[in-house]
N, C-alpha and C positions, 0 to 999 in steps of 0.2 A: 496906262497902268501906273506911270510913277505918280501921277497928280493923284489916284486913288489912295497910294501908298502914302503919299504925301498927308491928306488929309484924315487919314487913319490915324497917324502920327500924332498931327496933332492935334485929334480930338481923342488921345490916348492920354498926352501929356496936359489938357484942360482938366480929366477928368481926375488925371492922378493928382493934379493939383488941388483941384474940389475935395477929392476925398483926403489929402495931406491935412488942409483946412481943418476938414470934421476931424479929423485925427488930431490934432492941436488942441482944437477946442475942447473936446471932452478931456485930454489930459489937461488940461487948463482947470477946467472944473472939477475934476475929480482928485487936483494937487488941493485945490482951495477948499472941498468938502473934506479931506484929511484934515488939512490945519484945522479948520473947525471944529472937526473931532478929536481933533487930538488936545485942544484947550479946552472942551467941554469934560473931557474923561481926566481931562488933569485935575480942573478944578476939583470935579465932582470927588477925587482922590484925595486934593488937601483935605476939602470939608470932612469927609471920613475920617483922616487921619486927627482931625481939630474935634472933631465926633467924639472918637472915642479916647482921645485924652480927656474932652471934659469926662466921660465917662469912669475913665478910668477915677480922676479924682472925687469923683462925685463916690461911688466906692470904697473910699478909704482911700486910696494910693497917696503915697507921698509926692509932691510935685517932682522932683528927681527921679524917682523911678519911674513914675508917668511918662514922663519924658524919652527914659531911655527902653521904655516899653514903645513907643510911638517910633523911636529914632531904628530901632530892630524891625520896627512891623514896615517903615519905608526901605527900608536897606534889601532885606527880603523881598518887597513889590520889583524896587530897577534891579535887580537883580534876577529875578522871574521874567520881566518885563525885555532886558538885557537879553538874554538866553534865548527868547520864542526869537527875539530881531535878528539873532545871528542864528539861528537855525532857518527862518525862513529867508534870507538872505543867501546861505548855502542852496535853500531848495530853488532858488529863483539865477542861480548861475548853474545849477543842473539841467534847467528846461531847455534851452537850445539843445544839446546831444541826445533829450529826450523825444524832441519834437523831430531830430533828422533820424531818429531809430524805428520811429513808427509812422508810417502815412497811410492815409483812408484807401481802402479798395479803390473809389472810384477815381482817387488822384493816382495811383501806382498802374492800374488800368491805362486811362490816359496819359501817361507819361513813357507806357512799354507801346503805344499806339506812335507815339509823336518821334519816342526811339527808332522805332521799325522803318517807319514813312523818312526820318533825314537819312539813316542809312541805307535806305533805299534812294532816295534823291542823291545822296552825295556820293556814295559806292557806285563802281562800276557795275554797270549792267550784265548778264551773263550772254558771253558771246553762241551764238549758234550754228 
């Protein structure tokens, strides 16, 4: 029985190791498709911003005011930009107390089954 228990063990601890791996690698991947995206949405931001000041001069505007039309319309994006980051930042230290507040039927199921079964192994039995 111990050598069963034994080999349980560890091909428990092989396989949590495997899946640790997969767990790495996709955040791995999925830190470096941010960056990605986060340089492609930046750029894609300046050119707009350079957009529409040529625009803006092309228009009539005065180069200074262009300017400080462009300098307002970026203040307002990291500022918007700022605001969603610390809001969803707040939603993302909420989810742990969310996720211990509510569990699947079929995991609260199994867990009032696996309750029952230790206190029954480990509680006294009833004498007769």
């Amino acid at each position: 029985m111990e050598k069963l228990l034994a080999i349980v063990s560890i091909g428990q601890n092989i396989y949590g190791k495997w899946l640790f791996r997969r767990l790495l690698l996709g955040m791995i991947v999925v830190t470096g498709l941010t960056i990605v995206t986060a340089m492609i949405i930046g750029t894609t931001l300046i050119g707009g911003l350079y957009a529409t000041y040529l625009a803006l001069l092309h228009f009539g505007y005065d180069p200074h005011s262009a300017v400080l039309i462009v300098v307002v319309l970026s203040v307002a994006i990291a500022g918007t930009l700022i605001i969603l980051t610390l809001m969803f930042f707040s939603h993302l230290r909420s989810m742990p107390r969310k996720l211990m507040k509510t569990k699947s039927p079929a995991l609260s199921e199994a867990s009032e089954v696996v309750n029952a079964f230790l206190e029954g192994l480990i509680g006294s039995a009833p004498r007769t």
